[in-house]
KETI-976305 format. One line per field, with one value per residue (C-alpha): residue in three letters; x, y, z. Coordinates in nm, 2 decimals. Each point is the difference from the previous one (the first is absolute). Layout:
residuo (ALA  ...)
east (X  ...)
north (Y  ...)
up (Z  ...)
This chain:
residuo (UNK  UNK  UNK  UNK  UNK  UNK  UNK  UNK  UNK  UNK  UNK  UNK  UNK  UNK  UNK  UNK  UNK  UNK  UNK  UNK  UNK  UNK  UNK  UNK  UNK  UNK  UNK  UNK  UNK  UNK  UNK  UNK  UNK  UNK  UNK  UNK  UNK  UNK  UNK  UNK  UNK  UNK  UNK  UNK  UNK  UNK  UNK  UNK  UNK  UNK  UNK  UNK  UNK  UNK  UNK  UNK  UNK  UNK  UNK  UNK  UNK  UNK  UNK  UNK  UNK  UNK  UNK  UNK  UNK  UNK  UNK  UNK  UNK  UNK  UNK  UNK  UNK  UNK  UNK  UNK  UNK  UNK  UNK  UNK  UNK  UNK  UNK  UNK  UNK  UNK  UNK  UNK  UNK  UNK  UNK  UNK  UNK  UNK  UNK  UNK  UNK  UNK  UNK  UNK  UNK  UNK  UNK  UNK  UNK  UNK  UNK  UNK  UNK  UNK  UNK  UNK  UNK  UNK  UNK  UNK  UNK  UNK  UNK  UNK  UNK  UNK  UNK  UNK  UNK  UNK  UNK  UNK  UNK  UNK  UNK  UNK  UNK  UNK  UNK  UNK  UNK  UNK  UNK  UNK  UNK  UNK  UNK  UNK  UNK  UNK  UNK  UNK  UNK  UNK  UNK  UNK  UNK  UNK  UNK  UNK  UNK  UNK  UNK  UNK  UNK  UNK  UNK  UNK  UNK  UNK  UNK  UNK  UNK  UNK  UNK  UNK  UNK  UNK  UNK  UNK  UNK  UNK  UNK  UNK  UNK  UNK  UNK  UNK  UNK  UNK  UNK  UNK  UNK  UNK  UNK  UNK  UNK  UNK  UNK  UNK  UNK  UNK  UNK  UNK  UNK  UNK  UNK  UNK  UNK  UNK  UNK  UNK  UNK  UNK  UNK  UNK  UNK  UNK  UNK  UNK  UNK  UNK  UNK  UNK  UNK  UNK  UNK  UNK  UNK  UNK  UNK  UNK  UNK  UNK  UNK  UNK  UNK  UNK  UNK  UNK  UNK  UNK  UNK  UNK  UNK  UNK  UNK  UNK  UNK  UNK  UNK  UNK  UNK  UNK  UNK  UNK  UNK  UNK  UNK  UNK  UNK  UNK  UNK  UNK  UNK  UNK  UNK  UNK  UNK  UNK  UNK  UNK  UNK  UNK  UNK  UNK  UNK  UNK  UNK  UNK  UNK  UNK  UNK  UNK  UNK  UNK  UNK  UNK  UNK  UNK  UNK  UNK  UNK  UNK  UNK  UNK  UNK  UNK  UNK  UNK  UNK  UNK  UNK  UNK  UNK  UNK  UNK  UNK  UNK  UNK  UNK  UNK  UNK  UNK  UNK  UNK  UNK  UNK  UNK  UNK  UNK  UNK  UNK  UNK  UNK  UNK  UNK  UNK  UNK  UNK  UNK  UNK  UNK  UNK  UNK  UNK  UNK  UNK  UNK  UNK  UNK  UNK  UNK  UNK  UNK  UNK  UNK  UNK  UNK  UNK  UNK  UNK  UNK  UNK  UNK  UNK  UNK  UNK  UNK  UNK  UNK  UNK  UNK  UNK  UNK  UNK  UNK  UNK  UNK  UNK  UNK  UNK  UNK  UNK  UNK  UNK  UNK  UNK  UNK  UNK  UNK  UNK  UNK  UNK  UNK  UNK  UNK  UNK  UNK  UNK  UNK  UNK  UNK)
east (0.90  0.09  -0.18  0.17  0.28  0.28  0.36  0.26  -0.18  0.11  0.28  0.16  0.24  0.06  0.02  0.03  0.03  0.06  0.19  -0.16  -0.01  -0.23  -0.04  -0.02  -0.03  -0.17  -0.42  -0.10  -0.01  0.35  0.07  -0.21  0.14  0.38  -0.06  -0.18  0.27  0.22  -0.14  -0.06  0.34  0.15  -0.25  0.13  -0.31  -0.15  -0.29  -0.19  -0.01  -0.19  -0.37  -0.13  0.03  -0.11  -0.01  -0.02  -0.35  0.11  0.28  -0.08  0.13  -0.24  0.07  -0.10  0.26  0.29  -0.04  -0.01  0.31  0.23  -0.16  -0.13  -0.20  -0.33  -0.09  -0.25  -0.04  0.01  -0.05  0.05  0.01  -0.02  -0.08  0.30  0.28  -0.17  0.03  0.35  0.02  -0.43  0.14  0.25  -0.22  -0.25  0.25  -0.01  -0.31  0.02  0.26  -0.15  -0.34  0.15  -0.05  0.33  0.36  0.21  -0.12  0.12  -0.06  0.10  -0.05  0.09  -0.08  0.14  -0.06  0.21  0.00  -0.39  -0.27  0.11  -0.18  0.11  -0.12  -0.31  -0.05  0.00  -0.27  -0.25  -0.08  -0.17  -0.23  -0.32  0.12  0.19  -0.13  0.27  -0.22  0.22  -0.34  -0.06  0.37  0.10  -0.17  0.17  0.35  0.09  0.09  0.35  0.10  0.30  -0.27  -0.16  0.31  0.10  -0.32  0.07  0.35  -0.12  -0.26  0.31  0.22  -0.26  -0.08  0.33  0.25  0.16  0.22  0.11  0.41  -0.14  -0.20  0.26  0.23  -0.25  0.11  0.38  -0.03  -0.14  0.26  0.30  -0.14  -0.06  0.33  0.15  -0.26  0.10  -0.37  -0.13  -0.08  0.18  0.30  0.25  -0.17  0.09  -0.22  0.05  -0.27  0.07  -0.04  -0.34  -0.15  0.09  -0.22  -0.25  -0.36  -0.23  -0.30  0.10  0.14  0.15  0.28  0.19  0.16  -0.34  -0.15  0.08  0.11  -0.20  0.15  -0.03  0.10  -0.14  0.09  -0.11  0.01  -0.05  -0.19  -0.02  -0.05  0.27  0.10  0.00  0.22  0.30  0.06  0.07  0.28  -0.02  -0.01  -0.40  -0.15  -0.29  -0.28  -0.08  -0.33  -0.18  -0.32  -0.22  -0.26  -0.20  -0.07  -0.39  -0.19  0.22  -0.07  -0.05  0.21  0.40  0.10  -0.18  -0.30  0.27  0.00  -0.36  0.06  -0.02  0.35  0.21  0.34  -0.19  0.12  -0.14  0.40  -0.07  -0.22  0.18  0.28  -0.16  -0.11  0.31  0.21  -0.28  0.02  0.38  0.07  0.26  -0.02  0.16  0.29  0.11  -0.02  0.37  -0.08  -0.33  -0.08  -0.27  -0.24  0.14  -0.20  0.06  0.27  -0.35  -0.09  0.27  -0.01  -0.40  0.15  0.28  -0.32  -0.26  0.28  0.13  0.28  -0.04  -0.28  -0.25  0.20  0.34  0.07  0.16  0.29  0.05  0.08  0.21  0.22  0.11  -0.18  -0.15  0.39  0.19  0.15  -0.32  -0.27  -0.19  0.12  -0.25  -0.01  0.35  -0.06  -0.11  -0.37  -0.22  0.15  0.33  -0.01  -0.34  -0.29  -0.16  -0.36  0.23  0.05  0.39  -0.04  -0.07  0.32  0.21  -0.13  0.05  0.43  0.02  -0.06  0.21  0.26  0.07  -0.15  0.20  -0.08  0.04  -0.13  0.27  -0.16  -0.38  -0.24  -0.33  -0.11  -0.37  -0.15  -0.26  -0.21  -0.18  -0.21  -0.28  -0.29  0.03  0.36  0.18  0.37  0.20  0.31  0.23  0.27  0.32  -0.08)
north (0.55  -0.33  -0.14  -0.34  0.09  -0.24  0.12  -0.15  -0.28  -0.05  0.09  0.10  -0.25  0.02  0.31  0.01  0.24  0.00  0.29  0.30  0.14  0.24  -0.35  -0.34  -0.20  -0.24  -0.02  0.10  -0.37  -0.08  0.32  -0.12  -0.37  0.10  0.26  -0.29  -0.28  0.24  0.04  -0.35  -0.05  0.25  -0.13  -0.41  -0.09  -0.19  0.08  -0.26  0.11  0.32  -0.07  0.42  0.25  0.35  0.28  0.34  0.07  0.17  -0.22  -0.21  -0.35  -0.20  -0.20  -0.33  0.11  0.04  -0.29  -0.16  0.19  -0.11  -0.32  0.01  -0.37  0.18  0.32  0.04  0.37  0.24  0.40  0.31  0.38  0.31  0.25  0.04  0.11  0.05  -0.41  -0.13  0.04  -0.11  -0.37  -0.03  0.04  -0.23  -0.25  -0.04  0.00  -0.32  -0.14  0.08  -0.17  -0.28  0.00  0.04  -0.04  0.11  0.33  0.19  0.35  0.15  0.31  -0.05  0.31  0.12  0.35  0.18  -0.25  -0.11  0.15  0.38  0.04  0.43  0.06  0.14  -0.22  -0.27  0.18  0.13  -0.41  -0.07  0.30  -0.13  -0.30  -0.18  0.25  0.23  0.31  0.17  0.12  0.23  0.21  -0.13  0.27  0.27  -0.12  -0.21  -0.30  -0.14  -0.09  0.27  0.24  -0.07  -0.03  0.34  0.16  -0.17  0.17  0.36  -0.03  -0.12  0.31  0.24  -0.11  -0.08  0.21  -0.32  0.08  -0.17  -0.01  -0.20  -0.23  -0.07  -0.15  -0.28  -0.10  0.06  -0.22  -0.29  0.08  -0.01  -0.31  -0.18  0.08  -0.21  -0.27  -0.18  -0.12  0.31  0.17  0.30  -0.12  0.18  0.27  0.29  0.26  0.39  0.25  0.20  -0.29  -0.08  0.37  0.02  -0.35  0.10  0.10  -0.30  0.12  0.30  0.02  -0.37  -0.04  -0.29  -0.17  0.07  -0.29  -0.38  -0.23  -0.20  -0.32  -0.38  -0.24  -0.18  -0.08  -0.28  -0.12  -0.31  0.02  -0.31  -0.04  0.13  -0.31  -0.17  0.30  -0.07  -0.36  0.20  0.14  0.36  0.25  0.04  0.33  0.03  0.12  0.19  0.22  -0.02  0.28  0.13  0.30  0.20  0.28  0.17  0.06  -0.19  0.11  -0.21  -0.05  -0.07  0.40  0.30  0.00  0.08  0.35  0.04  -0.03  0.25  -0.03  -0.11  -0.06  -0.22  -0.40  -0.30  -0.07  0.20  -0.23  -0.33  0.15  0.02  -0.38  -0.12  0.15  -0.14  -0.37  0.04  0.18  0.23  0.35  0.22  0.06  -0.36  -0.04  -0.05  0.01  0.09  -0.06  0.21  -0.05  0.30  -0.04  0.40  0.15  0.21  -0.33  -0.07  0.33  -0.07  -0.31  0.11  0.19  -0.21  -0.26  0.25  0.08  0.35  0.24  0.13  0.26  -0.12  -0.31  0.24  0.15  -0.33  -0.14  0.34  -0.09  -0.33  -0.20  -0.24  -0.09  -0.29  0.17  0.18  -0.02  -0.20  -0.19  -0.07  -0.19  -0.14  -0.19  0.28  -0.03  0.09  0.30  -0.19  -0.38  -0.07  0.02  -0.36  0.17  -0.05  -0.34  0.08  0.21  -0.35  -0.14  0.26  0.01  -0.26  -0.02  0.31  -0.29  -0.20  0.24  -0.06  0.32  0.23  0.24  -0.16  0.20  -0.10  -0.24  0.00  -0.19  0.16  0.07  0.20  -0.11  0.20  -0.03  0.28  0.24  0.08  -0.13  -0.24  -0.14  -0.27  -0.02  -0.20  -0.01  -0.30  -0.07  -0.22  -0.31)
up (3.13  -0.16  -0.28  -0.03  -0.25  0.10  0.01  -0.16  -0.08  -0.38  -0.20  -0.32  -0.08  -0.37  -0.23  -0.37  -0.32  -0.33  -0.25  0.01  -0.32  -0.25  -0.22  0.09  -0.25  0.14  0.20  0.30  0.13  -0.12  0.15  0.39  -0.07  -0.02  0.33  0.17  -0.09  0.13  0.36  0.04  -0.05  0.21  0.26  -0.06  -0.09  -0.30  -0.22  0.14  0.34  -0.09  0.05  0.01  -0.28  0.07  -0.29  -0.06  -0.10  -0.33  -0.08  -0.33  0.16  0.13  0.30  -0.16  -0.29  0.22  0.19  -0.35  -0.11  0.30  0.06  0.28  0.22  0.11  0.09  0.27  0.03  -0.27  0.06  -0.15  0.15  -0.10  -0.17  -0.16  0.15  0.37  -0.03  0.05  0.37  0.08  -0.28  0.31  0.25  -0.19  0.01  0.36  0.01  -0.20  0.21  0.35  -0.11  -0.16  -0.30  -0.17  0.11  -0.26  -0.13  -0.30  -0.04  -0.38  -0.21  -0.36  -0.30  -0.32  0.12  -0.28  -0.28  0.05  0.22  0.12  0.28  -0.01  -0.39  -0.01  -0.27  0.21  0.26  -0.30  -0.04  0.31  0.01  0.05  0.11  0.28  0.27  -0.06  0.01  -0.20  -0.26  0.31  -0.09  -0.37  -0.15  0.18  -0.07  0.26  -0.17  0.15  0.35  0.00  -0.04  0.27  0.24  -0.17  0.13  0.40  -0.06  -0.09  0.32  0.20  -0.15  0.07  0.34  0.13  -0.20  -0.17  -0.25  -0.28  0.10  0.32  -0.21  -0.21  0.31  0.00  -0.38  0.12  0.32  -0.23  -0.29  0.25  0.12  -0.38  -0.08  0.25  -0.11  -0.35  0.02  -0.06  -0.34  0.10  0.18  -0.32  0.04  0.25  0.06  0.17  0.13  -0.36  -0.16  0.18  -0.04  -0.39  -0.05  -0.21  0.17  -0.08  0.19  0.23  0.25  -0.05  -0.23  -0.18  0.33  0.23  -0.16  0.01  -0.26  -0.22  0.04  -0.14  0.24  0.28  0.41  0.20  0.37  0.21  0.30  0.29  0.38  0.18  0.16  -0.28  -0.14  0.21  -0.12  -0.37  -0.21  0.07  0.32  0.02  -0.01  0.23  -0.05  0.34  -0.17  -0.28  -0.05  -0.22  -0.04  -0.15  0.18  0.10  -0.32  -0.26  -0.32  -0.34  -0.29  -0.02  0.16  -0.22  0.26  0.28  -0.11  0.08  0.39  0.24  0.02  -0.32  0.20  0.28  -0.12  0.18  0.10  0.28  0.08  -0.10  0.25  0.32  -0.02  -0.17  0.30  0.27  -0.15  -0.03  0.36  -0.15  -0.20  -0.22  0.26  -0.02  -0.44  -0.12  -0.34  -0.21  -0.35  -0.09  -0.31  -0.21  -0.34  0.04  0.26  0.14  0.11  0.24  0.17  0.07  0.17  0.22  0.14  -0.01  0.21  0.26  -0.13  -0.09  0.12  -0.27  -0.25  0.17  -0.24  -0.26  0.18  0.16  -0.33  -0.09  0.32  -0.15  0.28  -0.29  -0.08  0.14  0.32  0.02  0.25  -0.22  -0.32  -0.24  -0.30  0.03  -0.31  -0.20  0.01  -0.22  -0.12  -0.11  0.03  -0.16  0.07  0.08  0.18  0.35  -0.02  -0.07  0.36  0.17  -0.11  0.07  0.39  -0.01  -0.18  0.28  0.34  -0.13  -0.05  -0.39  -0.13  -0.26  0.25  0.32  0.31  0.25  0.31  -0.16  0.16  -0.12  -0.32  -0.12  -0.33  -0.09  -0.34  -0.17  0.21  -0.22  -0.01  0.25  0.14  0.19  0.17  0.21  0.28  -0.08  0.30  -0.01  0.16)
């Protein structure tokens, strides 16, 4: 079935980030400007040939701002995706969309936060300020104590555990695979710091059965990328990534709210990237037996092993041992998160993913995944998500 989605048509041809750090110093827009300045030039491009500006739908930066901050001609489009973290890989998509109806050119995608030294989007803190507001639903399950988004990942876990026998020692090769890969990558927070199985089960318990290294790192920092035709694409500095699918879903019966009221469906572990799969692999003519390289959203390492699933790489209960066997590893069947991800670059809501998909085409990665030529982006499964296949071109 076809439903119009047109391969290969644009391209990533500019990525950019700035430090990633626990404290800035500086806003979120110098933060999105310095990340955008930087893809723009990596791509050969000017400020004044970007005339679209999508945004993350909780990011603080306003389109208008940024284009004021890098001084940008005109912008014709402005967008914004979300919520959250399921946004990075739908702002993509959004930005062909632009490009394929005309109405942009030049598109930049960003995601800029002080996620450690301002807003912490894990404190419960943090959480306890939108109740009754915002739609986040979270009035419903506040008063029983679930306050905080490792909470609620720590309660998928346990139904995972229980269901599938999961243990914690194959849990905890997730966090390794992404430490072994930070430490080869002087971009990420933890690339000084090596990390065993011991040292991973004597983390201290933050909300059982996650530990320390299960979740991701609050990070300041921001990552930005330039989108264009592909044609157009050639004619530019850098070996374009294409962009061969984008996708997005939500799954039957989405539920409200930022990801407590998952927990109320018939099935807790059932994540609309099952969904977002089967049409990203259609548009794109491939599947999971053609991905080189996969950089999973990993706000908690439970999260990735509910992807290798949901995207056929693993059956159901499988995704444990598979990790176990060192198949998430560079030599493995799989490497994920050759940056560090989440768990130990930063933690930039996915938007760090994109770039590193796209360092891995064009063979520059810390990481490198010898002869790649497909990378999967996905963003955060709950409530709704989005993901992509980039190609060499």
């Amino acid at each position: 079935m076809s439903d119009g989605w047109q391969r290969d048509a644009c391209a990533i041809v500019g990525i950019g980030e700035t430090e990633y750090s626990k404290n800035s110093g500086v806003s979120v827009t110098a933060l999105a400007a310095e990340a955008t300045l930087a893809a723009l030039a990596d791509a050969g491009l000017d400020p004044a040939d970007v005339d679209g500006i999508v945004r993350n739908d909780m990011d603080l930066v306003s389109c208008a701002a940024l284009a004021d901050a890098i001084g940008a001609r005109d912008v014709t489009y402005f967008g914004e995706a979300g919520p959250g973290g399921s946004g990075p890989c739908a702002m993509v998509a959004q930005a062909v969309g632009a490009i394929a109806s005309g109405q942009a050119d030049t598109v930049v995608v960003f995601r800029s936060l002080n996620g450690r030294s301002g807003t912490r989007f894990g404190l419960s803190a943090e959480v306890q300020r939108t109740v009754g507001g915002q739609e986040s639903f979270l009035e419903f399950f506040a008063p029983y104590g679930l306050l905080a988004p490792g909470q609620f990942f720590a309660l998928l876990t346990r139904e995972y555990m229980n269901r599938f026998g999961l243990t914690s020692e194959q849990l905890g090769h997730v966090a390794l695979a992404a430490r072994r890969h930070a430490n080869n990558n002087p971009r990420a927070q933890m690339h000084a710091r090596k990390m065993t199985l011991d040292d991973y089960l004597n983390s201290r318990m933050l909300s059982s059965p996650l530990r320390l290294f299960d979740y991701c790192l609050e990070t300041d920092g921001a990552a930005a990328v330039v989108v264009t035709a592909a044609d157009r694409a050639r004619d530019l500095r850098q070996r374009p990534a294409l962009i061969r699918a984008a996708a997005m879903a939500t799954g039957p019966r989405p539920q409200p709210g930022m990801m407590y009221p998952v927990l109320m469906r018939d099935d807790p572990l059932s994540m609309p990237s099952r969904y977002c799969a089967e049409t990203l692999y259609r548009r794109a003519g491939l599947g999971p037996q053609d991905i080189d390289s996969a950089q999973l959203y990993d706000c908690f390492t439970i999260t990735a092993l509910l992807q290798l699933e949901d995207y056929g790489f693993c059956a159901a209960g499988e995704a444990g041992a598979f990790a176990a066997a060192g198949e998430l590893e560079i030599g493995g069947a799989l490497p994920f998160n050759t940056s560090g991800g989440h768990l130990s670059e930063g933690y930039i809501h996915g938007m760090n993913h994109v770039v590193e998909g796209v360092r891995q085409l064009r063979g520059d990665s810390c990481n490198q995944v010898e002869g790649a030529s497909v990378s999967l982006v996905t963003s955060a499964p709950p409530p709704a998500t989005s993901a992509l296949i980039l190609v060499v071109a």
